[in-house]
Phi, psi and omega in degrees: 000357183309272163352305163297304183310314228274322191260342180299001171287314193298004165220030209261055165211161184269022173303308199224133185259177147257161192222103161229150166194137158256177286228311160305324178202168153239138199237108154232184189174169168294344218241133160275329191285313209287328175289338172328273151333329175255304220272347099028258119024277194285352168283324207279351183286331178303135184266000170274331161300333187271004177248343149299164150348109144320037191214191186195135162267144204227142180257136184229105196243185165261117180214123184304157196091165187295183176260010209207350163305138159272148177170171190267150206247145184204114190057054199043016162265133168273162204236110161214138191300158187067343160316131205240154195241106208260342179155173169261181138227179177219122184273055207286157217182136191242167210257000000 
């Protein structure tokens, strides 16, 4: 989670949001930890995850705008001008 510390200052207004997803879901919010954290949750509640590794890789951007723009998601990316694609984490979690 270091990593994640390291990248959590950059959006925490509603200038700019975070977008994290895996392979399953998606999460965004002001709060990084927090987005983390429900996409977490939702892997780990997937019964396709629980017959698998306990874990989920997860792409983690920044994106300008509110949490509540709209706009389109295309190979687990959003696709908004300015969007910055900020790191990955691995999301372990136990089952």
């Amino acid at each position: 989670m270091s990593m994640i510390k390291a990248i959590a200052d950059k959006a925490e207004t509603a200038e700019a949001h975070w977008f994290a997803s895996s392979v399953l879901h998606w999460r965004v919010g002001y709060d990084l930890a927090e987005v983390l954290a429900d996409l977490r949750k939702a892997n780990r509640s997937s019964s396709r995850t629980k017959r698998n590794d306990p874990h989920a890789d997860v792409v983690i951007y920044r994106v300008p705008g509110p949490t509540d723009a709209a706009y389109k998601i295309n190979n687990y990316a959003p696709q908004v001008e300015g969007a910055e694609c900020v790191g990955h984490a691995d999301l372990r979690f136990e089952n």
